[in-house]
RODO-2510 file (C-alpha; in nm, 4 decimals, decimal comma):
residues 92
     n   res          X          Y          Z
     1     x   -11,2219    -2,6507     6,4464
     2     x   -10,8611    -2,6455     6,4135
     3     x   -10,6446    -2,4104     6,6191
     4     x   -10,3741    -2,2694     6,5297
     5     x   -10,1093    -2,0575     6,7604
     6     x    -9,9434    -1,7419     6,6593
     7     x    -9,5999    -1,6849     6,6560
     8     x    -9,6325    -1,4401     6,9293
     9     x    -9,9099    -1,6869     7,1462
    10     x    -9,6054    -1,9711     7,1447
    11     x    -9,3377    -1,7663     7,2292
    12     x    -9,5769    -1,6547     7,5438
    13     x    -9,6089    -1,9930     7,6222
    14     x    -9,2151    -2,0887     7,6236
    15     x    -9,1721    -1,8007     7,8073
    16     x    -9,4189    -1,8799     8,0895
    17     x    -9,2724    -2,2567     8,0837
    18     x    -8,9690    -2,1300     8,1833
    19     x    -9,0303    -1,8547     8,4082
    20     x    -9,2130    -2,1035     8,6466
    21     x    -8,9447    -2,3993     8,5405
    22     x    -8,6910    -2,2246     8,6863
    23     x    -8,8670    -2,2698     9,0397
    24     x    -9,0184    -2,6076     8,9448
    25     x    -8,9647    -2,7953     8,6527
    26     x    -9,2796    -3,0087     8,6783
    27     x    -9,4821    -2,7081     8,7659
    28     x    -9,3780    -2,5281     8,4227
    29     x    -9,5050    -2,8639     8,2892
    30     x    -9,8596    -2,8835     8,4384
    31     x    -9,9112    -2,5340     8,3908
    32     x    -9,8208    -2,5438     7,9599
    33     x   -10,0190    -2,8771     7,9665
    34     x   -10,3204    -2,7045     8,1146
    35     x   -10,2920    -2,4358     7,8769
    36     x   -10,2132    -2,6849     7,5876
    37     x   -10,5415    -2,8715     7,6752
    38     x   -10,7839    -2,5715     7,6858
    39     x   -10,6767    -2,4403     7,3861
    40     x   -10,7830    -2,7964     7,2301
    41     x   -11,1460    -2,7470     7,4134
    42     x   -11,1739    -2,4249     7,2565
    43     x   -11,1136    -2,5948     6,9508
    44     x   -11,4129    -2,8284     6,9946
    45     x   -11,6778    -2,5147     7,1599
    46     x   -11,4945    -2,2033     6,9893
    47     x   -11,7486    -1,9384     7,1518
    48     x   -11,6354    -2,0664     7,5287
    49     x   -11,5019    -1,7922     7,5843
    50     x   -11,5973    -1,4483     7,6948
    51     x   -11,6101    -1,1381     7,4596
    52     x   -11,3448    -0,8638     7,5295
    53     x   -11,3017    -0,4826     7,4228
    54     x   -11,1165    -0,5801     7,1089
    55     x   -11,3560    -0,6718     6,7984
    56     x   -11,3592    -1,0294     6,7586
    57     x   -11,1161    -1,1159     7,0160
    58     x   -11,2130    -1,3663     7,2586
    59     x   -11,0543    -1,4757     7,6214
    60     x   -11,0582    -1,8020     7,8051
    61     x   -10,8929    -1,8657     8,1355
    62     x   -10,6909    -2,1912     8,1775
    63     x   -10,7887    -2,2671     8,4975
    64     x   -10,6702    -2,3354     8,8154
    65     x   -10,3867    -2,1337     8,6985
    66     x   -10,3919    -1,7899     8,6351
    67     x   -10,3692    -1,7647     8,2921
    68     x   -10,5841    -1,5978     7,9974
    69     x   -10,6137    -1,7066     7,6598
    70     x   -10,6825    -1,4889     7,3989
    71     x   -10,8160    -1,6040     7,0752
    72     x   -11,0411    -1,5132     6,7783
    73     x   -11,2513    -1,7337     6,5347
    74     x   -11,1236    -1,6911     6,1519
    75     x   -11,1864    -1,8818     5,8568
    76     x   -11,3215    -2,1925     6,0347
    77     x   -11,0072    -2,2196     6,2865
    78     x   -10,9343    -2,1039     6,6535
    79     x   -10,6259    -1,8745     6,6158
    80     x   -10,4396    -1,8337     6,9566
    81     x   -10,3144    -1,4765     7,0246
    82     x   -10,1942    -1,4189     7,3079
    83     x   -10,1455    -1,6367     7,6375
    84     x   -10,0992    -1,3660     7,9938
    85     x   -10,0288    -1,4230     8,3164
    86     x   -10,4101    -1,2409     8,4628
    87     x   -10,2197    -1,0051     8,6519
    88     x   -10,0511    -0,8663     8,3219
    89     x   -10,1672    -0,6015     8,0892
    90     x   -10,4322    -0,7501     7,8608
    91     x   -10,2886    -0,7376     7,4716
    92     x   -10,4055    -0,4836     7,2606
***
């Protein structure tokens, strides 16, 4: 399937780049690669990840790092909603 990131999903991912860049530029990196790299497994196995509260939302964790990706399945594509830090509030 193809996925496809929302507006909102990639501007959660610059921001998380360069939150952790500012520490460690390779770090910010490995972290967006990670992410970058689950979202294209969820594109092979869409229903990897775990239902959540929301109808038809989906969440995958890009392990080791603490992030969740949220996603639903529409029209034959993966469409990336939101990418949080697992501390943070989940999105509504």
């Amino acid at each position: 399937m193809r996925v496809r990131w929302t507006q909102t999903a990639f501007a959660e991912l610059g921001e998380i780049r360069s939150y952790i860049a500012k520490d460690n530029p390779a770090a910010g990196k490995a972290v967006v690669l990670r992410i970058e790299q689950v979202t294209a497994r969820l594109g092979r196995f869409p229903r990897m990840g775990s239902a959540t509260d929301s109808p038809g939302v989906r969440v995958f964790p890009a392990l080791p790092f603490p992030y969740l990706i949220f996603y639903t399945i529409e029209a034959g594509e993966v469409v990336i909603r939101n990418v949080r830090h697992a501390s943070r509030r989940r999105p509504r």
